[in-house]
N, C-alpha and C positions, 0 to 999 in steps of 0.2 A: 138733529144732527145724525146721520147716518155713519157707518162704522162699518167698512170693508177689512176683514182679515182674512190673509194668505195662509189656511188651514195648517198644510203641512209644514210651513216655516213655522209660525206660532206653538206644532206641536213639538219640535223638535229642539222647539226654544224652550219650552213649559218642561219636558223632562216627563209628562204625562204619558206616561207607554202602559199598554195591557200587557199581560203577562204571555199571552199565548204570542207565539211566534206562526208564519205564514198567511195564509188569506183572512182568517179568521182575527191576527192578531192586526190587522190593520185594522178591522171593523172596531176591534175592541178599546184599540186606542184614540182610533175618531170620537168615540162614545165620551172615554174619561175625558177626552179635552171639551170635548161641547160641555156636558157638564159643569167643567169647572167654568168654563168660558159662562154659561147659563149663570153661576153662581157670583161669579165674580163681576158680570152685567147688570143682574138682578132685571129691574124694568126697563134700562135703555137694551134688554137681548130682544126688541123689538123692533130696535132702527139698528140692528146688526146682520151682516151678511158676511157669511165663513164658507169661503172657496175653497175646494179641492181638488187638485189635478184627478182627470177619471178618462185618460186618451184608451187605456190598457184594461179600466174595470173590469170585474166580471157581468154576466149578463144578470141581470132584472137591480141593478143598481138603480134608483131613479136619479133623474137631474136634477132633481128639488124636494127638499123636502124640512119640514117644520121640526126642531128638535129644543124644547124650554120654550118657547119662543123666538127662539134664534132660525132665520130663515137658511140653510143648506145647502149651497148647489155644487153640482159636480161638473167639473167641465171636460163632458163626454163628447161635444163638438168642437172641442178645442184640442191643439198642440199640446196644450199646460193651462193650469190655473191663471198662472201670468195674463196669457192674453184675453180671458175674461175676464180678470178686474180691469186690465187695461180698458178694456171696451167697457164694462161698467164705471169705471171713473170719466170716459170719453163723453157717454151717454149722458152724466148727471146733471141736471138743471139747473142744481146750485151747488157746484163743486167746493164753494168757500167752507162751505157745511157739511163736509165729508171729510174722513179720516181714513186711512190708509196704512194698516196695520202690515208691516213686511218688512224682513232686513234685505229685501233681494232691490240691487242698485235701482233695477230697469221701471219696478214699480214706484220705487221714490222721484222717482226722475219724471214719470209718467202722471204722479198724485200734483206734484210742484209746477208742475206745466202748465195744470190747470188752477193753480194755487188752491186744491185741495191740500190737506195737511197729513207729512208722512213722517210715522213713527217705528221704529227698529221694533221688532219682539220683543226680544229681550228688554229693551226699555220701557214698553207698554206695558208688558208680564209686570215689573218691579212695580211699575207705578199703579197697574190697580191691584196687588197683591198690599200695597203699602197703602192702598185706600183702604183695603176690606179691613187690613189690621186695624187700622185708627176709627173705625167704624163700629168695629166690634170692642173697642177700648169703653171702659167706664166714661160715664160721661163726668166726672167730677176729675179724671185725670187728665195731666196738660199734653197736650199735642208732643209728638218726636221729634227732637232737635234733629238737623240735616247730621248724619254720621261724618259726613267729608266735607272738601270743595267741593268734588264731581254730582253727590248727590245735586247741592244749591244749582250749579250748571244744570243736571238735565233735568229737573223740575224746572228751573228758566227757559230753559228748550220746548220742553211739553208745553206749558204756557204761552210759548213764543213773547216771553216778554225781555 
């Protein structure tokens, strides 16, 4: 299963910011989110691809590059990030098998076209944050009750069941 995430929505969803401000502080926040992104993937950050808008980069940015395992591109030939996932979800062979990490409409709209499967940041963020917890829990303690309805609802949503 392959796994497209919208970098800078996802970061801005995670709360993951480096400390410096300006050019530098943009690098530095890509890094924390890959990272966690790296950690909270663990072995699927191999069938993962983390897009970033790069119309405006500075120069010697590359358009691709390997970070954990997590493959990187920048979309330096693009308008925006946007229309390179768009065209990477366009492109893919077996879009049934592909996920579509973004709260932004145009790539939900774009992921479901293809009945690829698309999820909000914010909602992917909770649910594999609420993976890592229950993973990292004692294995003799019992699973977390759903807190709400809302939780049972978007766990039924993620699932699509």
């Amino acid at each position: 299963m392959t796994l497209i995430i919208d970098g800078y929505n996802v970061l801005h969803a995670s709360g993951v910011f480096g400390d410096d401000r300006g050019p530098r502080g943009f690098e530095k926040s890509r890094l924390a989110l890959l990272d966690t992104l790296a950690d909270l993937l663990g072995d699927a950050a191999a069938d993962t691809i983390v897009v970033f808008d790069a119309a405006n980069a500075p120069d010697g940015l590359p358009a691709r590059l390997t970070h954990a395992g997590l493959r990187v591109w920048f979309a330096r030939e693009y308008p925006d990030a946007d229309a390179l996932i768009e065209e990477l979800v366009e492109a893919d062979r077996a879009p049934t098998s592909l996920t579509v990490v973004s709260s932004d409409r145009r790539l939900q709209v774009a992921a479901r076209r293809r009945r690829a499967k698309a999820v909000s940041s914010d909602e992917w963020l909770a649910d594999m944050r609420a993976r890592q917890r229950a993973s990292r829990r004692r294995p003799d303690s019992k699973p977390p009750e759903p807190s709400s309805p809302e939780d049972v609802d978007r766990w039924m949503r993620y699932f699509d069941l």
